[in-house]
N, C-alpha and C positions, 0 to 999 in steps of 0.2 A: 517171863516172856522168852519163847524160842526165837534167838538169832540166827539165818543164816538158814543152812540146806541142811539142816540135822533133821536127825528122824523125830518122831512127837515120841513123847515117854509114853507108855502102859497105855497104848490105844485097844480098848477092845471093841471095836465094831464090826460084829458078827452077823450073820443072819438067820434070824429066830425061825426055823423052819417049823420048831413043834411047839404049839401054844403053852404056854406056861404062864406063871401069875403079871411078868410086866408086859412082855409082847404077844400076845393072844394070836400067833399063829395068820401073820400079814403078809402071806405070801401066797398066791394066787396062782396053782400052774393049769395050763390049758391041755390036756391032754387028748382033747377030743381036734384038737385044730384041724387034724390031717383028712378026719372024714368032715368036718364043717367044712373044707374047701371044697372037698367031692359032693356036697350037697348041695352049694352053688353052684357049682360046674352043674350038675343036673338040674341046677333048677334053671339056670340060664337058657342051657338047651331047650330044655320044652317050652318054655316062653318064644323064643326064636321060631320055634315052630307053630307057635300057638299064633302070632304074629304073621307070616311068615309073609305074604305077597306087602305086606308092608315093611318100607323097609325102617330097620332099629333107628337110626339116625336122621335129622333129617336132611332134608335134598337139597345141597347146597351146586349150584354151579362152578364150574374150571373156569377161571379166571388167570391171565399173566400178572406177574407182580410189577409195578411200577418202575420200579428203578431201573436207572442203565446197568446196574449193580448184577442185580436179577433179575432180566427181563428175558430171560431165556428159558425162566420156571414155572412151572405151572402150581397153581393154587387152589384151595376152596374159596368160594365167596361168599359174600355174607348170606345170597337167598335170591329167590326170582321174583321176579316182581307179578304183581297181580297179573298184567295184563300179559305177561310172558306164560304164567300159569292158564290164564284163559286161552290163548292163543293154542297151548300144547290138548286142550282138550281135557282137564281137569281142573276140579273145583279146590277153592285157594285152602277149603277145608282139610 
């Protein structure tokens, strides 16, 4: 049993990059990530567009925060309520 802040004797834990008979090669690189990001990004855009007078998120109202803490901030709120939504001239759909 190792005492103390010594080093471990004959540690060999390497990483098996090229498959061979006990570690078959368990390493995983992504080398496409840089354009998978740029394919997102484009695919986001044309959605955005595809969407576009609606908006991505939904419509939550500006609300002050309660506290005497906070009460100088403005916040989202949880949603308008049906009759606020019928009032503005839109269906609660």
């Amino acid at each position: 049993m190792v005492k103390g802040n010594d080093a471990i004797p004959k540690v060999h834990q390497r990483k098996h990059w090229n498959p061979s008979s006990c570690q078959q090669g368990n390493y995983k690189v992504f080398l496409a990530q840089p354009k998978k990001a740029q394919t997102r990004r484009r695919l986001r855009i044309q959605k955005a567009k595809r969407v576009f007078p609606r908006p991505l998120k939904m419509l939550r109202p500006t609300v002050a925060c309660p506290t005497v803490r906070y009460n100088f901030r403005k916040r989202l709120g949880r949603g308008f309520t049906v009759d606020e939504i019928k009032a503005a001239g839109i269906t609660p759909r």
